[in-house]
ZAMI-580978 format. One record per residue (C-alpha): residue in one letter; x, y, z. Coordinates in Angstrom, 3 decimals, decimal comma, padded with zeros to 6 digits. Layout:
! residues N
{rec "A"; {X; Y; Z}}
...
! end
This chain:
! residues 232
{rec "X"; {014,808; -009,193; -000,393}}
{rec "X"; {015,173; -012,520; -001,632}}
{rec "X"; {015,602; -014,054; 001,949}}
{rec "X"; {012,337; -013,033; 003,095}}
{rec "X"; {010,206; -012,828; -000,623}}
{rec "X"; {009,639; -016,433; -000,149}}
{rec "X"; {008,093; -016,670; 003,385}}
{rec "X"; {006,153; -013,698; 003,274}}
{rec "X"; {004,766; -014,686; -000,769}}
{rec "X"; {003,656; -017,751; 000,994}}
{rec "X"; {002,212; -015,761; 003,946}}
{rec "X"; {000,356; -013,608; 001,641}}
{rec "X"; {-001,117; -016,148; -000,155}}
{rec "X"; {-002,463; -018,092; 002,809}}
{rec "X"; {-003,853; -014,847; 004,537}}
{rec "X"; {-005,821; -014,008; 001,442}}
{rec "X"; {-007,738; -016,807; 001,801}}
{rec "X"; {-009,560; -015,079; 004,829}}
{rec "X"; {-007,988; -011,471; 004,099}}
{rec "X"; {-008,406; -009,469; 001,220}}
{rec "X"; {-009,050; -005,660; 000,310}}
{rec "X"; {-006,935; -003,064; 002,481}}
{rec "X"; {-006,008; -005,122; 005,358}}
{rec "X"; {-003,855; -007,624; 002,599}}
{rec "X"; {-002,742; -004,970; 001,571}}
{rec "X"; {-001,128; -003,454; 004,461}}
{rec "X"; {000,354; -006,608; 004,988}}
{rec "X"; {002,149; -006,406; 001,406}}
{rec "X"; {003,138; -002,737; 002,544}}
{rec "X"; {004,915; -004,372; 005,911}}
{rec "X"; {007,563; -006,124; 003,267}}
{rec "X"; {008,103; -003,264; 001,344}}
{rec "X"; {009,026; -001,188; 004,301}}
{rec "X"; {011,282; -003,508; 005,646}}
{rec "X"; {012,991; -003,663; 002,235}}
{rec "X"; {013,199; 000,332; 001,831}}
{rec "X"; {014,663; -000,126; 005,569}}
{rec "X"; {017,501; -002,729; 004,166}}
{rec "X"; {018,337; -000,167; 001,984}}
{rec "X"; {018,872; 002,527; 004,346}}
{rec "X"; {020,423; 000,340; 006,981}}
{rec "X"; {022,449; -002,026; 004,650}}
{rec "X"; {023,252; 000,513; 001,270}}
{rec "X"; {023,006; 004,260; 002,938}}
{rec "X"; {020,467; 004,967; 000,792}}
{rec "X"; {018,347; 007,761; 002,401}}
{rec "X"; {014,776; 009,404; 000,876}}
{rec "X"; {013,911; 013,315; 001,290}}
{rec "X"; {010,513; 013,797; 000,604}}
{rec "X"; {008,771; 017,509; 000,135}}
{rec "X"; {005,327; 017,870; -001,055}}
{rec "X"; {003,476; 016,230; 000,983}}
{rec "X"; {001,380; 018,835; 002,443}}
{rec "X"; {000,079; 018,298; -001,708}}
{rec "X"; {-001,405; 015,191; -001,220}}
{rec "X"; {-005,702; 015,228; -000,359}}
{rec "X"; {-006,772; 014,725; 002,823}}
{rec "X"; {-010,077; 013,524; 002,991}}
{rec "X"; {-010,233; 009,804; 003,597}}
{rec "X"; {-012,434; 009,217; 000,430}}
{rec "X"; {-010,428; 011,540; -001,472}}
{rec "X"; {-009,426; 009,952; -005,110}}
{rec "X"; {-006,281; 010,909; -006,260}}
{rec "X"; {-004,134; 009,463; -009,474}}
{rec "X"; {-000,422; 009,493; -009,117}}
{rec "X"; {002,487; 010,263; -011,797}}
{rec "X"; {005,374; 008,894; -011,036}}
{rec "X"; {009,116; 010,027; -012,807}}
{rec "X"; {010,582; 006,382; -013,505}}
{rec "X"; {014,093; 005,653; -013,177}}
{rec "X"; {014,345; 002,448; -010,695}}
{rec "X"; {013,079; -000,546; -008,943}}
{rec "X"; {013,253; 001,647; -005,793}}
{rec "X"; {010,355; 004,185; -006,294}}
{rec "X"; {008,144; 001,370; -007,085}}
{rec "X"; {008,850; -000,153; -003,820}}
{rec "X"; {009,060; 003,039; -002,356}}
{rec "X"; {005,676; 004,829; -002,809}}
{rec "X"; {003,314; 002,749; -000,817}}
{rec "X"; {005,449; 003,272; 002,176}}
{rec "X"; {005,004; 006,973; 002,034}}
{rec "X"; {001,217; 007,199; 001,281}}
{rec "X"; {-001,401; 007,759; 003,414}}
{rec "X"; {-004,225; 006,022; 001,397}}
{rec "X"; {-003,347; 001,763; -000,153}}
{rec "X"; {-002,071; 002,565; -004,041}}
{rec "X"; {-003,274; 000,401; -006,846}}
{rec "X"; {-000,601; -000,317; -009,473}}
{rec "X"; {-001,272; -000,590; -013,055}}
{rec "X"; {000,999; -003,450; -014,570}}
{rec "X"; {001,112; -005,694; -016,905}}
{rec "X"; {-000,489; -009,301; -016,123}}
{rec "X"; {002,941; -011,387; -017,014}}
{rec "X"; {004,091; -010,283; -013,535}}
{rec "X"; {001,328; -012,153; -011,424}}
{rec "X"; {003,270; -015,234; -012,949}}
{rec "X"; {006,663; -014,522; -011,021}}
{rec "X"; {006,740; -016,868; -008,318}}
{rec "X"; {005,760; -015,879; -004,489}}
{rec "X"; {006,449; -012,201; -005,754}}
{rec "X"; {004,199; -012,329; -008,526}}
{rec "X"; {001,366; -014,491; -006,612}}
{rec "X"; {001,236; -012,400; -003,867}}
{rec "X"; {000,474; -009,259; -006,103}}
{rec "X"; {-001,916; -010,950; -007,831}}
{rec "X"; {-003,701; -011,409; -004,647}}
{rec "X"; {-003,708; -007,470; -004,402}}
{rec "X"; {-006,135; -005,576; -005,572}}
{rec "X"; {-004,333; -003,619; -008,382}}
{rec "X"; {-005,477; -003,445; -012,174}}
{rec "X"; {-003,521; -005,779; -014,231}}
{rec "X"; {-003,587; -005,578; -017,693}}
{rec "X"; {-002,600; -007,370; -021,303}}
{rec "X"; {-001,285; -004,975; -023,219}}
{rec "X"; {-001,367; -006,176; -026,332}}
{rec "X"; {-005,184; -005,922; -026,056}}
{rec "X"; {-004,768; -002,406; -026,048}}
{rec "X"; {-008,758; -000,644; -026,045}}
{rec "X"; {-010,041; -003,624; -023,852}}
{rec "X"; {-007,114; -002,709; -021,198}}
{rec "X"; {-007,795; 000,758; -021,041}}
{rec "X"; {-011,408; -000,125; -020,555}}
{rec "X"; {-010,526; -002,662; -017,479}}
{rec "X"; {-008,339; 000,400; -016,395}}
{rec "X"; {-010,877; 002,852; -016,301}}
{rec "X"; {-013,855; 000,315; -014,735}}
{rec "X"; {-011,340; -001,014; -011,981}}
{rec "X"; {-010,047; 002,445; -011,220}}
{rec "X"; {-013,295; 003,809; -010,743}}
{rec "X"; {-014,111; 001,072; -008,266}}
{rec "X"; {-010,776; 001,510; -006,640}}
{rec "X"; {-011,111; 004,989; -006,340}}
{rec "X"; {-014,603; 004,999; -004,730}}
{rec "X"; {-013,192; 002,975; -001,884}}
{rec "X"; {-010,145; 005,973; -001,268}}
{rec "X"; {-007,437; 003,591; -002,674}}
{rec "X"; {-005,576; 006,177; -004,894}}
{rec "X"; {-004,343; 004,740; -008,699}}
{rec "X"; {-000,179; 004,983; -009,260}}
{rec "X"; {001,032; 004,799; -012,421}}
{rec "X"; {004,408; 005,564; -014,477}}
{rec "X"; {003,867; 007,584; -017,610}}
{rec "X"; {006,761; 007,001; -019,077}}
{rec "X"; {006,037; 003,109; -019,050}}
{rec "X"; {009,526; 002,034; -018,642}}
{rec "X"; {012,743; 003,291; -016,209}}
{rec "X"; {014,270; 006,031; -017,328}}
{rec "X"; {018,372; 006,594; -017,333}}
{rec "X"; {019,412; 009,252; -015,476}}
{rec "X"; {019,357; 012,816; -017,320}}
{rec "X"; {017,011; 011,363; -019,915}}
{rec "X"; {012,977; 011,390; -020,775}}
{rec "X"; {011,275; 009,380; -022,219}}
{rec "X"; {007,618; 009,712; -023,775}}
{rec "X"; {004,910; 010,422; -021,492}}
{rec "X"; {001,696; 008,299; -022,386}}
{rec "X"; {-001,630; 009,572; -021,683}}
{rec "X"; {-003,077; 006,699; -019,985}}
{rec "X"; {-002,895; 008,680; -016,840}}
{rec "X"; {-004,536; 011,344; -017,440}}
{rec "X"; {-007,367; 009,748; -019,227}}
{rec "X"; {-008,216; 007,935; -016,526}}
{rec "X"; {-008,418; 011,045; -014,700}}
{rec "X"; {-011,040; 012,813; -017,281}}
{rec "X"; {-012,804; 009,341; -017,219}}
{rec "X"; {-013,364; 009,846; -013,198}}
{rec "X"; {-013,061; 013,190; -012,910}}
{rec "X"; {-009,976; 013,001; -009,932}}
{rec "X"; {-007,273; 014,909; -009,621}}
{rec "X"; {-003,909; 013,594; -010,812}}
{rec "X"; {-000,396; 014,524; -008,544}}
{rec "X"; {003,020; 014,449; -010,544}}
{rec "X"; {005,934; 013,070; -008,473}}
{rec "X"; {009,699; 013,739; -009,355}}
{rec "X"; {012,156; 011,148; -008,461}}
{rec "X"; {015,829; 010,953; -008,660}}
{rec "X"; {016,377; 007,385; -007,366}}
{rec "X"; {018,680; 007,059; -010,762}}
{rec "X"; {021,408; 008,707; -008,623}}
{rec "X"; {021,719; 005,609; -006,179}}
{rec "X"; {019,659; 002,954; -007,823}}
{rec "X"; {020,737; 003,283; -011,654}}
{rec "X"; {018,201; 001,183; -014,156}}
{rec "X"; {019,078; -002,395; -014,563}}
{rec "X"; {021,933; -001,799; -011,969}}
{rec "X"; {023,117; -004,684; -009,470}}
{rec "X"; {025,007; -002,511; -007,655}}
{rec "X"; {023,396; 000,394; -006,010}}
{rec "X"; {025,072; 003,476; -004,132}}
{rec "X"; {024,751; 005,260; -001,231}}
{rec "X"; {023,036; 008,213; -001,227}}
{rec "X"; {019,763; 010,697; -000,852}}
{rec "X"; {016,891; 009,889; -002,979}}
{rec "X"; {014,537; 013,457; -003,453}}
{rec "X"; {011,057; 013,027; -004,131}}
{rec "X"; {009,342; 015,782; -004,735}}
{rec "X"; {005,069; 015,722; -004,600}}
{rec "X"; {003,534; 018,377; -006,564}}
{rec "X"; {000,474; 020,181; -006,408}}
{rec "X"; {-002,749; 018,294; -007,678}}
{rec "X"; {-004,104; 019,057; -010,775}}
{rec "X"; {-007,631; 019,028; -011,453}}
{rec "X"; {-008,630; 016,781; -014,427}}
{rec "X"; {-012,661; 018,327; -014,380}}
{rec "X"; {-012,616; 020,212; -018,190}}
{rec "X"; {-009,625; 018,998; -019,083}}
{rec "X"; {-008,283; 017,579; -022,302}}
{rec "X"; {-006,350; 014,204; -021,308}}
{rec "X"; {-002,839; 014,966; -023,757}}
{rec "X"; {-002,966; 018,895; -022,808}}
{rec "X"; {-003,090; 017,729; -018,870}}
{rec "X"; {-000,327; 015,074; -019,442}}
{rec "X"; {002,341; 018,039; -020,994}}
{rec "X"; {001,142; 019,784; -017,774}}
{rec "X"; {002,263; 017,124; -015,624}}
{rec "X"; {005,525; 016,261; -017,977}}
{rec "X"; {006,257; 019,617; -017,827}}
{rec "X"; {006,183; 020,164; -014,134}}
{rec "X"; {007,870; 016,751; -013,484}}
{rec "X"; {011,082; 016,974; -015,999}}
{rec "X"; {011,375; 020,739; -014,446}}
{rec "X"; {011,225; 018,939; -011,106}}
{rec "X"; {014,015; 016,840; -012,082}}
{rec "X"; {016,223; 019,568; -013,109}}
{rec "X"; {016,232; 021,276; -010,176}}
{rec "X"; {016,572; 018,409; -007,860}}
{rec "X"; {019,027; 016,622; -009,956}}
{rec "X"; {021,243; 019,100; -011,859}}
{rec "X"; {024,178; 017,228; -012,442}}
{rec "X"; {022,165; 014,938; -014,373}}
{rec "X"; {021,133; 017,974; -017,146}}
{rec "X"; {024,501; 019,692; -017,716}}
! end
């Protein structure tokens, strides 16, 4: 990763000079592949992935994503396995990383300041609509943070509000990537990775906190069952 982040930051920011939208961001996805590759080849680190006979197929489809966070890896991870580009919401003091950072800023994903906290979830919900209109699905982490392995953490609602603000479906996503690629860990392991894609759940009626202890609910059971060492 940090052989090639430089060369293809710089490539990224060049090509968006004439390239932007989807096709930029295919290019991104290119990188991340070949680092989720490094990891198999070079660490033994393997993904299983179920669920994704879950996932909507219609092109235009909008779909929000919740993501269980315990790793680096997932975030790298997810756009390799999705049919339709993923917008991430993050906070703005990563476009300021260098080549890494100016390449995503280049993206189109929904940066935010979070210490502006009402305005943000406004630019959120205006961006995502856009976003979604165009088939590019929103990915978020509710938890906000990486997760140890074993542990939860609070699920925010930011989610699923955005979801009873545009009226998509949101799809919870259990992860054990804490098993091989602990958080704040140097050294990974080798290993299989689960992720598990559960059904969508309509957002149309819904109340945004009761929908996200639906999707907590369905994601820390996830995690139990793929991961049961983890819980004893």
């Amino acid at each position: 990763m940090l052989v090639t982040v430089v060369p293809w930051g710089i490539i990224m920011c060049v090509s968006s000079i004439w390239k932007r939208g989807i096709p930029l961001y295919w290019m991104a996805e290119q990188w991340l592949s070949w680092a989720i590759g490094g990891a198999r080849v070079l660490l033994g680190i393997k993904t299983r992935v179920t669920g994704m006979e879950n996932l909507p197929t219609d092109q235009l489809a909008g779909a929000i994503l919740l993501v269980k966070h315990q790793s680096t890896l997932e975030t790298f991870l997810m756009p390799t396995l999705m049919p339709h580009p993923l917008a991430y919401v993050f906070k703005k003091e990563l476009i300021y990383v260098p080549f890494f950072g100016w390449a995503m800023a280049r993206l189109d994903m929904i940066h935010i300041d979070r210490s502006q906290r009402a305005q943000a979830f406004n630019k959120v919900v205006n961006q995502g609509r856009k976003l979604l209109a165009q088939g590019i699905w929103i990915i978020m982490f509710p938890e906000g943070t990486r997760i140890p392995r074993g542990q939860k953490g609070t699920y925010k609602s930011g989610g699923t509000r955005l979801a009873c603000e545009t009226g998509v479906p949101v799809i919870p996503i259990a992860v054990t990537s804490a098993k091989v690629w602990p958080r704040k860990a140097f050294i990974k392991r080798p290993g299989v990775v689960d992720v598990s894609i559960g059904p969508a759940i309509s957002s149309v009626g819904r109340k945004p906190d009761e929908l996200m202890r639906e999707v907590e609910a369905w994601i820390e059971a996830e995690m139990h069952r793929l991961d049961p060492e983890a819980y004893r």
